[in-house]
Biopython code that builds the backbone (N, CA, C, O; Angstrom):
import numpy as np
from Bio.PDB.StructureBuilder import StructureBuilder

atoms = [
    (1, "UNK", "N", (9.962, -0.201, -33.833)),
    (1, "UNK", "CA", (10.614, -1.437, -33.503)),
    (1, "UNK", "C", (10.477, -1.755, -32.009)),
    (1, "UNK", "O", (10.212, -2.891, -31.615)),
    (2, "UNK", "N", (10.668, -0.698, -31.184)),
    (2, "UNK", "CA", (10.734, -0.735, -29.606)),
    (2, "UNK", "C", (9.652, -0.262, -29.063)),
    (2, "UNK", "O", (9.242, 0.760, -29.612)),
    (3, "UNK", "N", (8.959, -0.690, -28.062)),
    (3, "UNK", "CA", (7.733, -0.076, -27.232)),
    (3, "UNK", "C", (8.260, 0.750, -26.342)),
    (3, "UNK", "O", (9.347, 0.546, -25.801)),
    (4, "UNK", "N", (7.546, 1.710, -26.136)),
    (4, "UNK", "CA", (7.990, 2.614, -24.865)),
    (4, "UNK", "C", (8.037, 2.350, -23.552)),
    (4, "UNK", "O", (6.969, 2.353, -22.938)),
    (5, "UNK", "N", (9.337, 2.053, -22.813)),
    (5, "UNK", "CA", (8.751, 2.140, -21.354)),
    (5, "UNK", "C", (8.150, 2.567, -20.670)),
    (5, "UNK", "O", (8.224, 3.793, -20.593)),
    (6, "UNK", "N", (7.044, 1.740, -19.615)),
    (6, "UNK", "CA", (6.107, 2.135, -18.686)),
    (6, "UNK", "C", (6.926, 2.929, -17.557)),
    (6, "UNK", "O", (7.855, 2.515, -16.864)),
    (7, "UNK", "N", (6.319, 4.171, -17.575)),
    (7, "UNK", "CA", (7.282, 4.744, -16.236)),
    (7, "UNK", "C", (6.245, 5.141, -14.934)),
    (7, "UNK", "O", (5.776, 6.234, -14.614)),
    (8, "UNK", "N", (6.111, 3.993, -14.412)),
    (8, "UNK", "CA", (5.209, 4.032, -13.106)),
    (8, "UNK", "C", (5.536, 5.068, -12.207)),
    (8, "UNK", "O", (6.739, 5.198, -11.977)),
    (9, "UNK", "N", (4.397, 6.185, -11.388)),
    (9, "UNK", "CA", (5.012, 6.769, -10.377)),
    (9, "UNK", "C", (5.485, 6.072, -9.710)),
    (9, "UNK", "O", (5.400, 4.901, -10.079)),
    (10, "UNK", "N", (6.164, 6.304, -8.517)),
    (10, "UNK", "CA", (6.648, 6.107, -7.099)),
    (10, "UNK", "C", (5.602, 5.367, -6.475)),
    (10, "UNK", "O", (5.499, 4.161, -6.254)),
    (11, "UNK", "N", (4.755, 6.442, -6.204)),
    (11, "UNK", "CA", (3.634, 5.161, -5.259)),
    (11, "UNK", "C", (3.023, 4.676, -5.561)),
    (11, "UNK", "O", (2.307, 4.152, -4.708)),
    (12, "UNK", "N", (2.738, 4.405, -6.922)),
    (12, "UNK", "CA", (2.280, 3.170, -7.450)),
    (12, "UNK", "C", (2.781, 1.563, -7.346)),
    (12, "UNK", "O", (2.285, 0.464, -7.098)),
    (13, "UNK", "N", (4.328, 2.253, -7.765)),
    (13, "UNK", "CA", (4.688, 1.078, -7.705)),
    (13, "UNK", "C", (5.142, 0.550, -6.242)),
    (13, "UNK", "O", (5.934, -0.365, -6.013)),
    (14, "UNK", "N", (4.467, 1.328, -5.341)),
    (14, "UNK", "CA", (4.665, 0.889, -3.586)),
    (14, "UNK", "C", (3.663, 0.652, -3.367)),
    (14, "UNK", "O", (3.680, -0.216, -2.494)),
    (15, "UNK", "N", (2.368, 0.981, -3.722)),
    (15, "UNK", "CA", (1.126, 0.351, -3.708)),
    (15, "UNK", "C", (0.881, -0.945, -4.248)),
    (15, "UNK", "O", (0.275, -1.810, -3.616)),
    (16, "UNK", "N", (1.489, -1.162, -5.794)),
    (16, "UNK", "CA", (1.906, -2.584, -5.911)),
    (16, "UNK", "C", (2.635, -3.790, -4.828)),
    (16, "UNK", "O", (2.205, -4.886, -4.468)),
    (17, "UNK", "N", (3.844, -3.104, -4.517)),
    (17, "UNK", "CA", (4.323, -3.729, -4.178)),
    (17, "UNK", "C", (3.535, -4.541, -2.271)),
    (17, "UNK", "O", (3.545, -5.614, -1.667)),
    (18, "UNK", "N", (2.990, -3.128, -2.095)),
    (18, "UNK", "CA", (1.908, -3.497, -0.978)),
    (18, "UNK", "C", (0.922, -4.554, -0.863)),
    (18, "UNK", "O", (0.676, -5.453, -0.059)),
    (19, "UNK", "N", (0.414, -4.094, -2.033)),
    (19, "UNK", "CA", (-0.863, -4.890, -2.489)),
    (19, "UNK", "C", (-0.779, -6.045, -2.740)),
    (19, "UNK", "O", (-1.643, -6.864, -2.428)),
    (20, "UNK", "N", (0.989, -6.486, -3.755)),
    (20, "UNK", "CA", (0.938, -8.040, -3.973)),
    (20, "UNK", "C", (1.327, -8.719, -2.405)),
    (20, "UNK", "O", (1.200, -9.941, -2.322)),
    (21, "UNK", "N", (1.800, -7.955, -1.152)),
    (21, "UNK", "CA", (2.118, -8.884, 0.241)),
    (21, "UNK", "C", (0.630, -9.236, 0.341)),
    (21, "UNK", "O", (0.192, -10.342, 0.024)),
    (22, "UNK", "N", (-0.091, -8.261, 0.786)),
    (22, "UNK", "CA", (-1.622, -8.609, 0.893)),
    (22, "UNK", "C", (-2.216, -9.581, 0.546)),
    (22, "UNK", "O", (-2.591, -10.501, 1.272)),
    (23, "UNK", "N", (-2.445, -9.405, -1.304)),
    (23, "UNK", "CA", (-2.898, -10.354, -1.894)),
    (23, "UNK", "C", (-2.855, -11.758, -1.686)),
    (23, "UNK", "O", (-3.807, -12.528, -1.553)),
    (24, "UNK", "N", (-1.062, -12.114, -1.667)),
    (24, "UNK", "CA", (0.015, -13.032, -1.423)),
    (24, "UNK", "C", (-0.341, -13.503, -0.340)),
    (24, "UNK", "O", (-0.299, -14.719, -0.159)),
    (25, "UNK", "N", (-0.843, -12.495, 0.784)),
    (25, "UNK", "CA", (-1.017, -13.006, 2.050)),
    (25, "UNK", "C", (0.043, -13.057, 3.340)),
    (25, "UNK", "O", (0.083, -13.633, 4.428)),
    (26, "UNK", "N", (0.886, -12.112, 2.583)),
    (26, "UNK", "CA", (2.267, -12.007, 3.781)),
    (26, "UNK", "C", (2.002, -11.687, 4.439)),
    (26, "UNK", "O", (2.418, -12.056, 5.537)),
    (27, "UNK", "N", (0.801, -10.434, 4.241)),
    (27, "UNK", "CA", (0.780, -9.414, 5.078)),
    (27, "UNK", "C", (-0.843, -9.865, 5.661)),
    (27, "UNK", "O", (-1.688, -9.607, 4.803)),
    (28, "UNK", "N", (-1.340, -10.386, 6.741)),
    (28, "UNK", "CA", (-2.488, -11.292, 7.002)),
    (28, "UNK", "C", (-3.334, -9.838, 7.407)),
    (28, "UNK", "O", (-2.774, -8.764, 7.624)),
    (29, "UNK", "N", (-4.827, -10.079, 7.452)),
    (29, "UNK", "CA", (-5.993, -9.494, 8.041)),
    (29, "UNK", "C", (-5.658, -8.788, 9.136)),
    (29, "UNK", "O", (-5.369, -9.698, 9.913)),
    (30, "UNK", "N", (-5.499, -7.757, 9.738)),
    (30, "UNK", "CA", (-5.804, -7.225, 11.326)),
    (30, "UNK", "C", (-4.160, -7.035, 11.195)),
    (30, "UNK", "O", (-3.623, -6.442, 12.131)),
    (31, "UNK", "N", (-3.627, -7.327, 10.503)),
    (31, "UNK", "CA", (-2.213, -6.897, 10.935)),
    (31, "UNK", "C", (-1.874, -5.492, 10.643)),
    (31, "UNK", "O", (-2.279, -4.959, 9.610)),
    (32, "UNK", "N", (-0.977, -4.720, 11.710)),
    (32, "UNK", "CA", (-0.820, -3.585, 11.423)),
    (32, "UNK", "C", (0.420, -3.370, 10.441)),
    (32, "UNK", "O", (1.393, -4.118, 10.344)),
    (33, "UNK", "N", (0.158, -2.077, 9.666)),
    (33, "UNK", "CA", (1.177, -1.575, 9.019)),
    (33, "UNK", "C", (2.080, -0.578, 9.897)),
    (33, "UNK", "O", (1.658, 0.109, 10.827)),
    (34, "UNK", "N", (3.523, -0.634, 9.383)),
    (34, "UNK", "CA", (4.440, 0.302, 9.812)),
    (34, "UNK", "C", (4.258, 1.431, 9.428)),
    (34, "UNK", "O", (3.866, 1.746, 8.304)),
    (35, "UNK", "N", (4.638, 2.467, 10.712)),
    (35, "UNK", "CA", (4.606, 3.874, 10.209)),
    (35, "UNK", "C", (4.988, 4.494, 9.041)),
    (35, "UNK", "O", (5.860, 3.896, 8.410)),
    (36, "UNK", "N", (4.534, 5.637, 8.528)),
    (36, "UNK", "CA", (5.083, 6.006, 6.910)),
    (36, "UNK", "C", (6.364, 6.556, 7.209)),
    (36, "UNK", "O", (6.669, 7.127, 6.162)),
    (37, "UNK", "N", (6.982, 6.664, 7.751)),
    (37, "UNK", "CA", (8.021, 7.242, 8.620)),
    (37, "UNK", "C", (9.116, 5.615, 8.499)),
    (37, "UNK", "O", (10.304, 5.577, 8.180)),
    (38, "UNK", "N", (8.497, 4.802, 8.756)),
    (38, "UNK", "CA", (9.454, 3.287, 8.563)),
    (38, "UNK", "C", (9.198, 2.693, 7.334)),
    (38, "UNK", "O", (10.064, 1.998, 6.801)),
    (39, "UNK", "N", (8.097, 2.883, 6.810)),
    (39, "UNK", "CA", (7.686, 2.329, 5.011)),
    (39, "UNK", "C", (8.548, 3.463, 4.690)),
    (39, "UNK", "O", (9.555, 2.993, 4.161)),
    (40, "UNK", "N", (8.634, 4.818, 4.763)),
    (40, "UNK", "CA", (9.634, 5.832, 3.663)),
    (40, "UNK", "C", (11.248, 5.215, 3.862)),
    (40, "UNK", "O", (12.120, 5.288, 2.997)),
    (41, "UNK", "N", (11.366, 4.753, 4.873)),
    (41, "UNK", "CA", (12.748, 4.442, 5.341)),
    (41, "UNK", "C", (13.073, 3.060, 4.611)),
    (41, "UNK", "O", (14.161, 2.980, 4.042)),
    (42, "UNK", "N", (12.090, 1.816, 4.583)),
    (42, "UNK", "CA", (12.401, 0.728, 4.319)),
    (42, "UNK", "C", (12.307, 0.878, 2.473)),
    (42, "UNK", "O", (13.091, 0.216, 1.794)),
    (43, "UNK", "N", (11.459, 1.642, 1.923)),
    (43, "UNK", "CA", (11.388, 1.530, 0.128)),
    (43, "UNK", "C", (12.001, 2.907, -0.271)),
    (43, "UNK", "O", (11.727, 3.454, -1.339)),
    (44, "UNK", "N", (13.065, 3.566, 0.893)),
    (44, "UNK", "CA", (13.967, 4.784, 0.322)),
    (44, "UNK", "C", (12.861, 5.325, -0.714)),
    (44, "UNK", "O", (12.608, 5.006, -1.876)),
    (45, "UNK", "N", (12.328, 6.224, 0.126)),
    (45, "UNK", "CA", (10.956, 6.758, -0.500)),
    (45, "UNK", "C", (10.389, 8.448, 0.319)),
    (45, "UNK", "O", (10.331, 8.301, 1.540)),
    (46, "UNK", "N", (10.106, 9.498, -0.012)),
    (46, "UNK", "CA", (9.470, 10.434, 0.700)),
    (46, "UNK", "C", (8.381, 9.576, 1.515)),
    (46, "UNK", "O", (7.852, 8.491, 1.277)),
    (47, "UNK", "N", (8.262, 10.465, 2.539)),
    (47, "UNK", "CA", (6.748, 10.263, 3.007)),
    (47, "UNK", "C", (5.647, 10.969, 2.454)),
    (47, "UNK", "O", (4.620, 10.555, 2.993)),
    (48, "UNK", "N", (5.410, 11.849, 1.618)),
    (48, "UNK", "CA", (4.718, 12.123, 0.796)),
    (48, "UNK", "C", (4.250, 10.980, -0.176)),
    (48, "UNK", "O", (3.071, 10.683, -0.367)),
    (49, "UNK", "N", (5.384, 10.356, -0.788)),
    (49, "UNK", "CA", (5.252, 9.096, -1.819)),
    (49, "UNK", "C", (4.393, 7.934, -0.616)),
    (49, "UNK", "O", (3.654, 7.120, -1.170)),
    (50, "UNK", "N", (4.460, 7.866, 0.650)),
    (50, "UNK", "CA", (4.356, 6.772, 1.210)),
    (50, "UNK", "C", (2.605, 6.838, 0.994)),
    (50, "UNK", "O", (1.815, 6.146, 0.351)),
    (51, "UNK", "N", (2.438, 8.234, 2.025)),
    (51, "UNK", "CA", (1.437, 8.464, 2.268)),
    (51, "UNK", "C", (0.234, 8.651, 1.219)),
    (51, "UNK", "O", (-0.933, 8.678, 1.609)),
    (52, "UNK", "N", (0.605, 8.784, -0.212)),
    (52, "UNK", "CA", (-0.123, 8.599, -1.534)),
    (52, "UNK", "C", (-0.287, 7.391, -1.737)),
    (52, "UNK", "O", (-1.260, 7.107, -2.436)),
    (53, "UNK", "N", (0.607, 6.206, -1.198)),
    (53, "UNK", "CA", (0.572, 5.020, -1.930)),
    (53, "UNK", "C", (-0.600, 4.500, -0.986)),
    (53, "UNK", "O", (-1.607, 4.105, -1.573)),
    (54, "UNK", "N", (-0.592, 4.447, 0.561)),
    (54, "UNK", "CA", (-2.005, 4.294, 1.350)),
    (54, "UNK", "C", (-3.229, 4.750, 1.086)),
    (54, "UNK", "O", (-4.256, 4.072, 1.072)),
    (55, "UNK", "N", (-3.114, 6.129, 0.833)),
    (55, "UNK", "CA", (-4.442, 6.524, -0.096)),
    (55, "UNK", "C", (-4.951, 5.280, -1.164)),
    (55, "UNK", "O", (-5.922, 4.524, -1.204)),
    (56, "UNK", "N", (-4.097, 5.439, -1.753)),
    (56, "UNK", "CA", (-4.496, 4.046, -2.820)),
    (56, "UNK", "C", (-5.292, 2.791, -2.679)),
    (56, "UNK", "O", (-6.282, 2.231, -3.152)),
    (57, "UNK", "N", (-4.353, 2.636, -1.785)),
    (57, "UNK", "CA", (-4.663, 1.052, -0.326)),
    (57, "UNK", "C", (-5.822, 1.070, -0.152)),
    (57, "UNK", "O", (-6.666, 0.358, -0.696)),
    (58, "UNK", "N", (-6.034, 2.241, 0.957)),
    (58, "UNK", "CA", (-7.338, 2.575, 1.751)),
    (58, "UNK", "C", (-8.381, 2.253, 0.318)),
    (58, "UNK", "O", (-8.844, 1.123, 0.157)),
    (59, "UNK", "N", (-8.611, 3.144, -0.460)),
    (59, "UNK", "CA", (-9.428, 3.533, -1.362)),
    (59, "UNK", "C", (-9.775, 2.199, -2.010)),
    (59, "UNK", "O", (-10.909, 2.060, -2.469)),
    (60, "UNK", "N", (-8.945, 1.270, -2.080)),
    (60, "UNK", "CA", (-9.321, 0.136, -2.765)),
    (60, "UNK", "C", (-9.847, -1.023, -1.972)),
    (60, "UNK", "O", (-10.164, -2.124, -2.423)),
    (61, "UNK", "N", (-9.918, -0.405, -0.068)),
    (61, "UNK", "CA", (-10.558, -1.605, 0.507)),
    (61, "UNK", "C", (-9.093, -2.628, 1.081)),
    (61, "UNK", "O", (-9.379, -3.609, 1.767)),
    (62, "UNK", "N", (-7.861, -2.408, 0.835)),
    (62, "UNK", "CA", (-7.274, -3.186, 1.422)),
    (62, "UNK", "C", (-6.464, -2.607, 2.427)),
    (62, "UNK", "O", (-5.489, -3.310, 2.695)),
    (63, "UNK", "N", (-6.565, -1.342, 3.201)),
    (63, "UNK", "CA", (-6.364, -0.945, 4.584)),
    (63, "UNK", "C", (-7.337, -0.020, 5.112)),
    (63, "UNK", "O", (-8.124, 0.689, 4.486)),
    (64, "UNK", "N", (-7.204, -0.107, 6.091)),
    (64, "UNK", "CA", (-8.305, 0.526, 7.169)),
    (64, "UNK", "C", (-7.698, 0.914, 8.488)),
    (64, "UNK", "O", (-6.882, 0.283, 9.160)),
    (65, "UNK", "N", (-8.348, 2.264, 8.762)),
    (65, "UNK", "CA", (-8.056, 2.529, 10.228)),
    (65, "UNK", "C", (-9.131, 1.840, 11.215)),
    (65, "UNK", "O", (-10.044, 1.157, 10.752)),
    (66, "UNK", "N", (-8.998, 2.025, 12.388)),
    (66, "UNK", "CA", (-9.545, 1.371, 13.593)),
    (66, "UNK", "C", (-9.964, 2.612, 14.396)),
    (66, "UNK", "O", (-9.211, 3.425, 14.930)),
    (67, "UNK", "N", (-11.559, 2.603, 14.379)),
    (67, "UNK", "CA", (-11.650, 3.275, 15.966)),
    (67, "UNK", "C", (-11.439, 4.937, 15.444)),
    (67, "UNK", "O", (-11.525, 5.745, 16.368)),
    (68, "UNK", "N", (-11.243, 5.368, 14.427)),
    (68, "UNK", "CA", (-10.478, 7.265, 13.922)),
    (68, "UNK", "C", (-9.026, 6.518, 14.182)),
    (68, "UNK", "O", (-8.523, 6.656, 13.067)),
    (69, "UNK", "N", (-8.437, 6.092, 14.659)),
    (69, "UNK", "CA", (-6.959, 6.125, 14.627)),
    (69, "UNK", "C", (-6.217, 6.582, 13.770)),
    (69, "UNK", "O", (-6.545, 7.007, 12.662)),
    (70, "UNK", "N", (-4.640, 6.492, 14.464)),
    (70, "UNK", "CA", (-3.819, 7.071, 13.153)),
    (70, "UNK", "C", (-2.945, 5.787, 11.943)),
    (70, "UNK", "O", (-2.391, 5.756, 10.845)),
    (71, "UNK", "N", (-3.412, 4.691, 13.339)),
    (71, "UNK", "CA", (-2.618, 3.381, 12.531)),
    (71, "UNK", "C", (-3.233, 2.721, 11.324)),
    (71, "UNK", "O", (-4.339, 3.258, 11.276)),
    (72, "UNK", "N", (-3.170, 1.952, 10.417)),
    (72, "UNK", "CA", (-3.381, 1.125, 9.379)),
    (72, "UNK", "C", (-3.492, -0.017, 9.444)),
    (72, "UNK", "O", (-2.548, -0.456, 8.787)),
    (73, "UNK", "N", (-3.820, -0.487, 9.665)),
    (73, "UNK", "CA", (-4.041, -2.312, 9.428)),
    (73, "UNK", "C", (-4.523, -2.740, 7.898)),
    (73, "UNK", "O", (-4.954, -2.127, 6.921)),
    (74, "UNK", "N", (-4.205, -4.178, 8.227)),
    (74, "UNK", "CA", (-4.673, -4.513, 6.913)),
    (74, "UNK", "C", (-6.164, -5.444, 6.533)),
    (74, "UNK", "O", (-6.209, -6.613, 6.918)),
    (75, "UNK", "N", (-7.241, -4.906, 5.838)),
    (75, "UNK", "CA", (-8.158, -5.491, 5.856)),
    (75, "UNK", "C", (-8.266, -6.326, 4.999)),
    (75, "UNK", "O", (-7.324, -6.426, 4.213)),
    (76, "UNK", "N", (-9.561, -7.313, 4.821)),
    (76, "UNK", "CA", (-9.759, -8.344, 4.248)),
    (76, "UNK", "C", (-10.205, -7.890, 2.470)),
    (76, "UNK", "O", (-11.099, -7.127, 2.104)),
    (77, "UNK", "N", (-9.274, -8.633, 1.669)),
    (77, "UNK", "CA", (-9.968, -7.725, 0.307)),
    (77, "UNK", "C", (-11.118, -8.215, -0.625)),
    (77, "UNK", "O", (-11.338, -9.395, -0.896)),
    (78, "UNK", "N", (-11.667, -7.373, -0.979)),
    (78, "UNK", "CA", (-13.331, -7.352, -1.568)),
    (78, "UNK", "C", (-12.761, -8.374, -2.622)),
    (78, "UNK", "O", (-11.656, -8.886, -2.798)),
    (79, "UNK", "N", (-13.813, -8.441, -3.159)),
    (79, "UNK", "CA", (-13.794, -9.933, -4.500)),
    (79, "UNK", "C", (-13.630, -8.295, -5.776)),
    (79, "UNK", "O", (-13.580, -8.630, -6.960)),
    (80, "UNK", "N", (-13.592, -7.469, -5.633)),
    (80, "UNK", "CA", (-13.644, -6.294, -6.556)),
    (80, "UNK", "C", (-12.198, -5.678, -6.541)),
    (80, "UNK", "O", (-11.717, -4.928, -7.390)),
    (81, "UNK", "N", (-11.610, -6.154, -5.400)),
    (81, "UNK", "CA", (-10.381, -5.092, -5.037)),
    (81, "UNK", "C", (-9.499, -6.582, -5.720)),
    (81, "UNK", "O", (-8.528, -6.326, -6.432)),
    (82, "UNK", "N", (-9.733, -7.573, -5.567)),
    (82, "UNK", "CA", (-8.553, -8.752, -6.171)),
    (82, "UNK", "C", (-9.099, -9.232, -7.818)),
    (82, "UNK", "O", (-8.450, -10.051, -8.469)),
]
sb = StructureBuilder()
sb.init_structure("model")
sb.init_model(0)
sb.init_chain("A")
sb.init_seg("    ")
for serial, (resi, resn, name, xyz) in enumerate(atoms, 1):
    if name == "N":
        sb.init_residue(resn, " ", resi, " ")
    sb.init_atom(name, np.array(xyz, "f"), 0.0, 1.0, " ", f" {name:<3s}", serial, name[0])
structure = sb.get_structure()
């Protein structure tokens, strides 16, 4: 009668929630992201969870470091990544 609920990890659903500012455009080109240290603080989240959900990011083309750095920005997304 009932479907099972989807039970998304953690950083998925912070990678979502990342991904739709991006997409959306809240979050513009070249802009930097907050430390995982202020993303764990702002989505009451480990930094472990944070730092998995950037993996994600990165991997899909919609953040990038600068230069080796340690910061994140946000890059422009592929016609593959939207």
């Amino acid at each position: 009668m009932f479907e099972p609920l989807d039970h998304a990890p953690a950083y998925l659903r912070l990678s979502e929630a990342i991904r739709a500012r991006i997409l959306g455009r809240e979050l513009q080109d070249g802009e930097a992201l907050p430390t995982e240290t202020e993303l764990a603080r702002q989505f009451a989240v480990n930094r472990s969870t944070v730092r998995e959900a950037l993996r994600n990011l990165q991997s899909a083309g919609l953040l990038a470091r600068r230069g080796g750095g340690k910061k994140l920005y946000v890059s422009r997304p592929t016609v593959a990544a939207v």
